[in-house]
N, C-alpha and C positions, 0 to 999 in steps of 0.2 A: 629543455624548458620551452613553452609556449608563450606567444605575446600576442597580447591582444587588448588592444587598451579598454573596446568599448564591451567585452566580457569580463560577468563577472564570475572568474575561476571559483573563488572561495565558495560559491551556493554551488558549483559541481564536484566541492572537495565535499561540500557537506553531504550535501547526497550519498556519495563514495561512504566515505563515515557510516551513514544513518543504513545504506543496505548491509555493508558488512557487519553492525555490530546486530542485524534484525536477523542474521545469519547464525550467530555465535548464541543470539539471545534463544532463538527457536533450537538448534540443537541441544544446548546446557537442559534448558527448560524441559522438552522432549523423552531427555535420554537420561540427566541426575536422579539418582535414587534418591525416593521422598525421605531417606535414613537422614540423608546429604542434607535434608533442606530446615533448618534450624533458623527459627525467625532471630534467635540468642548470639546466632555466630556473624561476626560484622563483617568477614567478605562476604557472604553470603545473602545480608542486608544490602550492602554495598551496590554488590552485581546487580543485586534484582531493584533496584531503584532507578540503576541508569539505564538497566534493561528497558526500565519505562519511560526513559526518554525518549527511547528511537523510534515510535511510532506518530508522536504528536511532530518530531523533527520533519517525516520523513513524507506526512502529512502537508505540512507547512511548507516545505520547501516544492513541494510537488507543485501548490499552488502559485509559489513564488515565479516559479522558469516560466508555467505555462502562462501567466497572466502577463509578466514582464514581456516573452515574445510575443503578446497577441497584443500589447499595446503598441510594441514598438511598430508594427507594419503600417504602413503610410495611409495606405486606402482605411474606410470606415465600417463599420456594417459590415453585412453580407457579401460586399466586397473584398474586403479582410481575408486571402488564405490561409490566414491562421484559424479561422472559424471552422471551414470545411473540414480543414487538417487535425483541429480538435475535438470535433464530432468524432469523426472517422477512427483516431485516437480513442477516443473515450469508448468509441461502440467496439474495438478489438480489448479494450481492456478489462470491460466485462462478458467480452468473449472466451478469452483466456482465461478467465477468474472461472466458469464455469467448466469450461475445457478442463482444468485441473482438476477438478472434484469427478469427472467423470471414470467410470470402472467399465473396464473394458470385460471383465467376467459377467458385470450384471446387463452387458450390452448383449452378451452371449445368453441369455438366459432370458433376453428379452424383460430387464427390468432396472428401473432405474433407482441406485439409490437413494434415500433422504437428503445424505451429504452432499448431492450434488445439487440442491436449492438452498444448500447454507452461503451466507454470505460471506468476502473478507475482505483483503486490504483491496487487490484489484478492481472490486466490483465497486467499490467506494468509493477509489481512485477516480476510477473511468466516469460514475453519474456524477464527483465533484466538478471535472474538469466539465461536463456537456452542461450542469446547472450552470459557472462561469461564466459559460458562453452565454446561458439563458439569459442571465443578467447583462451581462454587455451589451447584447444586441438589442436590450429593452431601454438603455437606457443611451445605446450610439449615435443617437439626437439630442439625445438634453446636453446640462451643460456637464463640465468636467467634474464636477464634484463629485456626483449624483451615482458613478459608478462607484468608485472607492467609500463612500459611503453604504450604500449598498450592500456592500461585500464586509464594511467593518460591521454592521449595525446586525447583518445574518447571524457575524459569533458569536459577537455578545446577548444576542435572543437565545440560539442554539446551547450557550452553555449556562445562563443564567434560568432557565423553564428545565434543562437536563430533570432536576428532581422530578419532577413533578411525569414528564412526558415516559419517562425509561420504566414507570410504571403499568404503563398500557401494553397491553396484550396486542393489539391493533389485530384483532382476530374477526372484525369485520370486513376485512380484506383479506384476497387468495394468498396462502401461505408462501408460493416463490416470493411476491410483494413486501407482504408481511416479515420477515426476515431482514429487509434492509432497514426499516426499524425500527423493531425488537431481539433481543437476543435469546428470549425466551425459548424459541424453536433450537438453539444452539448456534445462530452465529457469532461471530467471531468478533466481529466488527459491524456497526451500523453506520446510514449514509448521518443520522442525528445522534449524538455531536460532533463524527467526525470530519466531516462540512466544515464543521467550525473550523476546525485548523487550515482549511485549503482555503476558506475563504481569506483569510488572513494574511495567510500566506501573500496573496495576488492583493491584499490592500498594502501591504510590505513593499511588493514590487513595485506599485505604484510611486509610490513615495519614495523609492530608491530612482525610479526612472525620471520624475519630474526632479531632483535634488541632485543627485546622482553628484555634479558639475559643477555644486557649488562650493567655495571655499572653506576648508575647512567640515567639509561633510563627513569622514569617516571618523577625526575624532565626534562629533556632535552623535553621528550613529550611535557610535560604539560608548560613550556613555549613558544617551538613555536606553539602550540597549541592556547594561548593566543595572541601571537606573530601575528600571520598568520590572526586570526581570527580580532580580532582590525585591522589592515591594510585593510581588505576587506570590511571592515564596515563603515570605516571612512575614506578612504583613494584614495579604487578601482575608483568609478565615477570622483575624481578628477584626476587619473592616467590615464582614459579613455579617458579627458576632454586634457589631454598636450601631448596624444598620435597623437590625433588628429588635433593640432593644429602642432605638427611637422613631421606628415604625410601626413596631408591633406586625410587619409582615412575614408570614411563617415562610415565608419562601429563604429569604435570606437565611434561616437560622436550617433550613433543610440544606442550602448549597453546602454550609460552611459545615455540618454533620461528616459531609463529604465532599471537600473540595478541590479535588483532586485533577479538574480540568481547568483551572486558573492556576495550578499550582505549577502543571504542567507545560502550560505560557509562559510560565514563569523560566520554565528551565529550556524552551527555546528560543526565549528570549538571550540569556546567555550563552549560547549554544552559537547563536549568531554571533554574538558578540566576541566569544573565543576567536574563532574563524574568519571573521574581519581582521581583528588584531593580527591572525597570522598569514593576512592575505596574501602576502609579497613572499612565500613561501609555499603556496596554491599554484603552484602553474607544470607540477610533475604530469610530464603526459601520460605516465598510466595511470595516478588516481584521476584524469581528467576521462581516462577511457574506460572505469569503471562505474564514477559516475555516469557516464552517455551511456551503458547498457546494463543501467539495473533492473528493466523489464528481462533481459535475458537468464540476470543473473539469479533475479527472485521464480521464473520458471524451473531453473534447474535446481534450485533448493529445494525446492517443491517436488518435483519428482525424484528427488534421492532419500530427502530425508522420509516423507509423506508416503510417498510410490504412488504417484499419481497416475493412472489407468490401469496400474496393475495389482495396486492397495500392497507392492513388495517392497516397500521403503524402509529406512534405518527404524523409524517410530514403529514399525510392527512386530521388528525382532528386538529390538534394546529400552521399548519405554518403559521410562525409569528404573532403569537396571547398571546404569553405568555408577563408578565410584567418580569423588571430585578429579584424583589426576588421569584418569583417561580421558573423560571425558571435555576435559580442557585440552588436551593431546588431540583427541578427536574433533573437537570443534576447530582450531586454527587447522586441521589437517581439512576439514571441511568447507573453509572460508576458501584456501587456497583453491583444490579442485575447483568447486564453484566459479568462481573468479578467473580461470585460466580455462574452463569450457566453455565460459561467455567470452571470453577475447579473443578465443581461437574461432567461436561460431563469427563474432563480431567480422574479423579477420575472413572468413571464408563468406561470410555468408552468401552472393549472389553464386556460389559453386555448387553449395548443399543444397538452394532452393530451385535450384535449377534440375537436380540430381533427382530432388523429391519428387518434382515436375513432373518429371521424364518415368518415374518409377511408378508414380498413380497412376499413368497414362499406360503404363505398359500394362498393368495390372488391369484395370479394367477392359482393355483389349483382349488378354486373356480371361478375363471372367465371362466375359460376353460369349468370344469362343468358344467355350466351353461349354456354357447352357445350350447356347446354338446344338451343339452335338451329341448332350443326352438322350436319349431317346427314354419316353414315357418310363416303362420301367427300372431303368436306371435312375432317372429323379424321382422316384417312389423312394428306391431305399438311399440316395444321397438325401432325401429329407429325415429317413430314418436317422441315420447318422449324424445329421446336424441335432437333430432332438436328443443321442446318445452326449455329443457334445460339449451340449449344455448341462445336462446333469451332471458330470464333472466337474465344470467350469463352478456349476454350483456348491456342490460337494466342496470344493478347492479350499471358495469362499468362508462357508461356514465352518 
């Protein structure tokens, strides 16, 4: 057990939670035969609805650590090294988001695919957290409201205008751009409305870090928690439904058509609220070490399930070919590896990147060597053969 009075475990148990079950939810999904997928059968129903919790959680909580540690640092502004540390953050996470979508055959062939200008959780991730920063640093002179305001008044724009904006093409802009969003092009995920939840997230934090200390503060959380969370679940579409009818504003009567990202407030709103209540049961050092390396953890889902640089992932030999029990067999067998290659990188890691170091370093001393020592017509026909290749490589592909 860990202690630590002025951490808060519970938003690192959630995390834990929110990547494993984005783990279970991308395999099932993935891999179930569409035979499987009966809107009629109620686990079926079941799964795929909590499946749709874990992105707006996972979202929200994202927002919550990174805005909680960038307030708590003492200095202000630019001073702030949580600012630096968030940039820096934020620009490897849409490093990586790209890195993954990269195919190492169409590098070989000299081309790049589409897939690798689609957007997803990373790339969303990473501009959420550097826009954060936007906002803080714009507003690290005024007074204290003015950021958490800021940041609550972003979602409720982001998800109240959703109608109307997730219609645009935004094809006036160059399509990598364009992509963050629309999902037209095929992404996955856009920075509009998924913003919304990380801004929230960090207006949450706020309010936990000024309150945090006061008496009686986790029951007062943890019921309008509950509070807030019930109302938007059961409540919001018909509030949008009498908004409308005494506005006459079509906007309202378009959210509630489809209102599926207040709905989904709604269910991390409880989602928090669970995990409060079982905060004093939050403090297991390995859900705390799986929470701290979900970046490693959501990498290596990604190149097993996906086959990220080699397109040879589980999704290219099994999608939608599995029955319901293997592919539950499969998925917890999936969670596990997963989860035990990020603890073990976690555990090693300054030995492997040290390893790697030393290995690109060798490698380019020999490749250099190398050319050094061809002579003219021998790099005639080692270009021949590089161009042999690639048409393989390509061949492979198609």
């Amino acid at each position: 057990m860990v202690k630590d009075s002025n951490r808060l475990f519970f938003i690192d148990a959630m995390r834990a939670w929110a990547i494993l079950m984005m783990l279970q939810g991308h395999f099932i999904d993935g891999l179930l035969d569409t035979l499987f997928r009966d809107p009629e059968n109620i686990f079926y129903t079941t799964w795929k609805y909590f499946r749709g919790i874990t992105a707006p959680v996972f979202f929200t909580v994202s927002g919550f650590i990174f805005t909680y540690l960038l307030i708590k640092a003492k200095d202000n502004g630019w001073q702030n090294p949580r600012v630096k540390k968030g940039i820096k953050r934020g620009l490897q996470l849409l490093l990586i988001g790209y890195l993954l979508r990269l195919n190492l055959f169409g590098l070989l062939v000299g081309e790049v695919y589409e897939g690798f200008y689609l957007v997803d959780v990373l790339h969303c991730i990473g501009l959420s957290l550097i826009s954060i920063i936007g906002i803080y640093l714009l507003t690290s002179k005024s007074n204290k409201f003015l950021f958490p305001s800021i940041l609550f008044f972003t979602t409720l724009i982001l998800f109240l205008f959703e109608p109307y904006y997730k219609q645009w093409s935004f094809s006036f802009l160059p399509e990598i751009i364009a992509n963050y969003f629309t999902k037209s092009n095929g992404s996955v995920f856009t920075i509009i409305p998924w913003l919304g939840y990380t801004t929230l997230g960090g207006f949450i934090s706020i309010l936990f870090s000024r309150f945090k200390n006061f008496n009686y503060f986790y029951p007062t959380a943890i019921s309008l928690s509950i509070a807030i969370g019930l109302l938007l679940i059961f409540t919001s579409s018909d509030g949008f439904v009498f908004l409308f009818q005494q506005t006459g504003i079509q906007l309202f009567q378009m959210i509630e058509l489809n209102n599926y990202l207040f709905i989904r407030l709604g269910d991390v709103f409880l989602v928090f609220a669970l995990f409060m209540i079982f905060r004093s049961f939050m403090t297991n050092k390995t859900i705390l070490k799986v929470g701290a390396n979900t970046l490693s953890i959501y990498v290596i889902h990604f190149v097993i399930l996906y086959g990220s640089f080699t397109g040879l992932g589980l999704y290219r030999f099994f999608h939608h070919q599995l029955n319901p029990i293997v592919v539950i067999i499969g998925a917890i067998a999936f969670i596990f590896i997963c989860t035990f290659l990020a603890l073990q990188y976690a555990k090693h890691e300054y030995e492997i990147k040290s390893e790697i170091s030393r290995a690109v370093l060798h490698l380019k001393l020999e490749v250099f060597s190398f050319q050094k020592s061809l002579t003219p017509k021998v790099k005639f026909y080692f270009s021949k053969a590089r161009i042999y290749v690639a048409r393989f490589f390509r061949t492979v592909k198609n």
